[in-house]
C-alpha positions as CSV (number, residue, x, y, z in Angstrom):
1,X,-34.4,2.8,-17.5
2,X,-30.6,3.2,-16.7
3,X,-29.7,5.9,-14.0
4,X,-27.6,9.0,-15.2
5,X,-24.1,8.9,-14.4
6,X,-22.8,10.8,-11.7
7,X,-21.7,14.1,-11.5
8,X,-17.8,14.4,-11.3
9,X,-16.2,16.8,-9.5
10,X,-14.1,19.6,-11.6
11,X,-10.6,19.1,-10.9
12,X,-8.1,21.6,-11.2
13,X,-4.0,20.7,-9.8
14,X,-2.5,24.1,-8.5
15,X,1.5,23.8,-9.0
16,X,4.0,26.3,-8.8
17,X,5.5,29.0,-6.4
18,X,5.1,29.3,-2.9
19,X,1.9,28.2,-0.7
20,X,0.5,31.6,-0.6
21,X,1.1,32.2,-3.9
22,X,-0.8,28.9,-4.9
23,X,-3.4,29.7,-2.6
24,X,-4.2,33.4,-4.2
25,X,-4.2,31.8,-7.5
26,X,-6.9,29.4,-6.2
27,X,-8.3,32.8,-4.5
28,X,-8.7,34.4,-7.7
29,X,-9.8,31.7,-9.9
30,X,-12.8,31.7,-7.3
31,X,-13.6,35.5,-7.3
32,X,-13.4,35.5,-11.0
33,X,-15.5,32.7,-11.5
34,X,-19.3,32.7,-11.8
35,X,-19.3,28.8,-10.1
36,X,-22.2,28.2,-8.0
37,X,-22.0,25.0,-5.8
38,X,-19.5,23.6,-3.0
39,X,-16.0,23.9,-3.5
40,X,-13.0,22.4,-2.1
41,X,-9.7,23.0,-1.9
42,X,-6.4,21.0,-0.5
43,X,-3.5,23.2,-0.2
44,X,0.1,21.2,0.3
45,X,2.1,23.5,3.0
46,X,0.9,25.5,5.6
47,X,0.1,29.9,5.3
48,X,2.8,32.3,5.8
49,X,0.9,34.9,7.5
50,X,-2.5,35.6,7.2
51,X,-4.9,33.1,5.1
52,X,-6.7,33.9,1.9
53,X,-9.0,31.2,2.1
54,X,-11.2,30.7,5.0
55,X,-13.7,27.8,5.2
56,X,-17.5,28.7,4.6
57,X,-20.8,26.9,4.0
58,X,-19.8,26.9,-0.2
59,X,-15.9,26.3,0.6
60,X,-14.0,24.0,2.3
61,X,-10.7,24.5,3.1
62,X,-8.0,21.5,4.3
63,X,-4.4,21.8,4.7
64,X,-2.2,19.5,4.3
65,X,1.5,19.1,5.9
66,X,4.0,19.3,2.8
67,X,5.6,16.4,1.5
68,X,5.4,15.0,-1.6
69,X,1.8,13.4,-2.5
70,X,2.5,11.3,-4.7
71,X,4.9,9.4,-2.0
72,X,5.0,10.1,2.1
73,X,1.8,12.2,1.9
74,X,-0.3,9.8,-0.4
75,X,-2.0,7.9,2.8
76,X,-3.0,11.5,4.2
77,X,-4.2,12.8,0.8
78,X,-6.1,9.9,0.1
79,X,-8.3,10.2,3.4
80,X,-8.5,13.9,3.1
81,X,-9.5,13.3,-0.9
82,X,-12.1,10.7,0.1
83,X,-13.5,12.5,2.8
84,X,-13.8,16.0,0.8
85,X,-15.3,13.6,-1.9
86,X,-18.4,12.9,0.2
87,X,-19.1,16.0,0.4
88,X,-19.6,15.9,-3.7
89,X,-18.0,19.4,-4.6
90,X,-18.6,20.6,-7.7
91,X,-15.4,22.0,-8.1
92,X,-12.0,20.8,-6.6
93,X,-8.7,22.4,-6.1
94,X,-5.5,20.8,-5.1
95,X,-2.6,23.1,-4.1
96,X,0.6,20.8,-4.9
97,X,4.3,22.4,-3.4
98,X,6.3,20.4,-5.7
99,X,5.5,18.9,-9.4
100,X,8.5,15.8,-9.4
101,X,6.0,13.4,-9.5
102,X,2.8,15.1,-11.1
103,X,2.5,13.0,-14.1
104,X,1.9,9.8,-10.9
105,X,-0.4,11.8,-8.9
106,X,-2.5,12.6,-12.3
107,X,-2.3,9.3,-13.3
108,X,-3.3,8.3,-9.9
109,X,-6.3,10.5,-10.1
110,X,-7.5,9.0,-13.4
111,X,-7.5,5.6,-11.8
112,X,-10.3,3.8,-10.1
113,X,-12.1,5.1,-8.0
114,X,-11.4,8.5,-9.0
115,X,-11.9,8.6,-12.8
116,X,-15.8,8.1,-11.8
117,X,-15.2,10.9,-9.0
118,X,-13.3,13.2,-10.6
119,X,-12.5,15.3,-14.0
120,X,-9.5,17.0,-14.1
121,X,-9.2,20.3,-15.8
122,X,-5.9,22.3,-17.1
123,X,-3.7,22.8,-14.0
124,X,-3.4,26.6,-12.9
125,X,0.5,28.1,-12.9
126,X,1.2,30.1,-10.7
């Protein structure tokens, strides 16, 4: 008897506007959602102002300092992703400040060990 596969984490890449503008659009996506299970999220850039996310026992909430991900911020979104990967959310956000190198940082994603970790789903625009 084989065991099932694992379960992969839902991945959605939020890309446009400003930080708080991606992180509403993440906001909303969750209100309007009827998703039950842990969720992450990893916003690029730091809140202008007052958060909209707060971490809780179904959400986690990491920041990270902005810079592209693909390049200078890879090493720092790698250990973020892995750790928030441990955690096995069922659904997974990333907040990305600039798209130059999006097609990379998907194609990164897709790559081992990640295409067994995660799934992505249709980016969000903000």
């Amino acid at each position: 008897m084989t065991a099932a596969p694992a379960r992969r984490a839902a991945l959605t890449l939020v890309t446009g506007g400003s930080a708080p503008q991606r992180e509403a659009a993440i906001a909303a996506r969750l209100a309007a959602s009827s998703a039950a299970g842990l969720c992450a999220v990893l916003l690029e850039g730091l809140p202008s102002g007052q958060p909209l996310l707060s971490p809780s026992h179904d959400l986690q909430v990491h920041r990270i300092a902005p810079g592209c991900l693909c390049c200078t911020g890879n090493l720092v979104l790698r250990v973020t992703l892995n750790r928030t990967l441990r955690l096995r959310p069922d659904w997974l956000f990333i907040g990305l400040a600039a798209t130059d190198h999006l097609d990379q940082l998907r194609s990164w994603l897709q790559d081992p060990p990640y295409d067994q970790l995660l799934e992505l789903t249709a980016d969000l625009h903000t």
